[in-house]
C-alpha positions in Angstrom: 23.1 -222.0 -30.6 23.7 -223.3 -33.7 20.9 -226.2 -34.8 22.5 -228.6 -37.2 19.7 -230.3 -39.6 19.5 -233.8 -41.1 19.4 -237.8 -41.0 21.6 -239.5 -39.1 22.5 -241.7 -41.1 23.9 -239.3 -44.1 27.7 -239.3 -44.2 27.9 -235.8 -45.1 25.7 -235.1 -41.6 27.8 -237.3 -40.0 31.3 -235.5 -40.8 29.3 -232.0 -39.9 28.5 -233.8 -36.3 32.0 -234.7 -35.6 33.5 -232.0 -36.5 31.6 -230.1 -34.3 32.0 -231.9 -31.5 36.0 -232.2 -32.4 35.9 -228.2 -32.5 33.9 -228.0 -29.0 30.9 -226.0 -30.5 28.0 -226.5 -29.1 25.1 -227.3 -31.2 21.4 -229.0 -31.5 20.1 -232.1 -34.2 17.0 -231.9 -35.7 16.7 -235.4 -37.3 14.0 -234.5 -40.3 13.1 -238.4 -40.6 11.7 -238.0 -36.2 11.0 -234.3 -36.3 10.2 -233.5 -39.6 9.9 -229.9 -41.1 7.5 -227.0 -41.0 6.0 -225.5 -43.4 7.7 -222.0 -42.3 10.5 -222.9 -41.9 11.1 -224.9 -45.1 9.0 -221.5 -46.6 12.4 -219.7 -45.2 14.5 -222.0 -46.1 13.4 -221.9 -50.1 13.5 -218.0 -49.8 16.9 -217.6 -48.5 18.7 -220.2 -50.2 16.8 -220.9 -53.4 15.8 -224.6 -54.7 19.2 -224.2 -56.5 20.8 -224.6 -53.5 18.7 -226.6 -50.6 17.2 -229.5 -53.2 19.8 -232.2 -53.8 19.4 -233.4 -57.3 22.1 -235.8 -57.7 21.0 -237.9 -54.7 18.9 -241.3 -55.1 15.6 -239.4 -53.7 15.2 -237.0 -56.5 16.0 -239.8 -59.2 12.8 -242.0 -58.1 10.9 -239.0 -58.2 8.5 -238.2 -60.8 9.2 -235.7 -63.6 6.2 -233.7 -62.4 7.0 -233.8 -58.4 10.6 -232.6 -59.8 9.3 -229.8 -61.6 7.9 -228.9 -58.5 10.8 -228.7 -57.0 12.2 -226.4 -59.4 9.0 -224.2 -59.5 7.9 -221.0 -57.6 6.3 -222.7 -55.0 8.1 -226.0 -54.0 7.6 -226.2 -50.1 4.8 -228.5 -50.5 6.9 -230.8 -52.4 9.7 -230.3 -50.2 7.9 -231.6 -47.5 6.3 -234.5 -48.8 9.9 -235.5 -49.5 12.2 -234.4 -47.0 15.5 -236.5 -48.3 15.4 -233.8 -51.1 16.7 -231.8 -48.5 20.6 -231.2 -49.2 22.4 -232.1 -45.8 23.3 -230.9 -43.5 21.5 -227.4 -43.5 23.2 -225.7 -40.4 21.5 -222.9 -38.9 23.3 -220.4 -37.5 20.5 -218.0 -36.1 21.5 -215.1 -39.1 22.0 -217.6 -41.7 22.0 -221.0 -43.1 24.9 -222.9 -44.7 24.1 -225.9 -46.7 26.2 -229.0 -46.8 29.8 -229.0 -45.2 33.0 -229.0 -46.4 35.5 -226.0 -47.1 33.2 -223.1 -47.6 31.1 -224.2 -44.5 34.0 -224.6 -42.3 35.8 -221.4 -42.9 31.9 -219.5 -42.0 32.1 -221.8 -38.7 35.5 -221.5 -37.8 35.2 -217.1 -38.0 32.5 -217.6 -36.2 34.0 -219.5 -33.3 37.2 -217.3 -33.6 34.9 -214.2 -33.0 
């Protein structure tokens, strides 16, 4: 089962959530602002992607952030920070059991749509 992770109220999660339900794939929300994050996970998370991929630096959350909490970020050890600042998240992050996917659009939906066709 494939858990799809976010806020509900991003756009980007939004498109993710129709689409899937357009495409008939079954799949879980984790809404990061009710559930939150655990520290292994995000730990995972940092590993396999990178802070390159899985922190959003363009969005409004990492501008009001301070210089130091953004270096952080961009440091060898960043879950902490990524915690106590969820919405740094890139959304959606879409697990797939084997791997994660980050965001959605092109390259996302081509990994989705093999999948279903296999």
């Amino acid at each position: 089962m494939i858990t799809l992770y976010g806020i509900p109220n991003c756009g980007t999660v939004k498109k993710a959530r129709v689409w899937l339900e357009e495409q008939g794939i079954a799949y879980s929300f984790h809404d990061f602002k009710k559930q939150g994050l655990d520290a292994d996970t995000a730990k995972r998370w940092a590993k396999e992607l990178g802070t390159e991929k899985l922190v959003n630096r363009k969005g409004t959350t990492w501008r009001k952030l301070d210089a130091a909490t953004q270096a952080i970020l961009q440091g060898a050890n960043p879950v902490p920070a990524i915690l106590e600042n969820l919405s740094v998240i890139k959304r959606p992050v879409i697990d797939l059991g084997d791997r994660r996917l980050v965001g959605f659009g092109p390259e996302e939906i081509a990994v989705l749509e093999s999948r279903q066709a296999s």
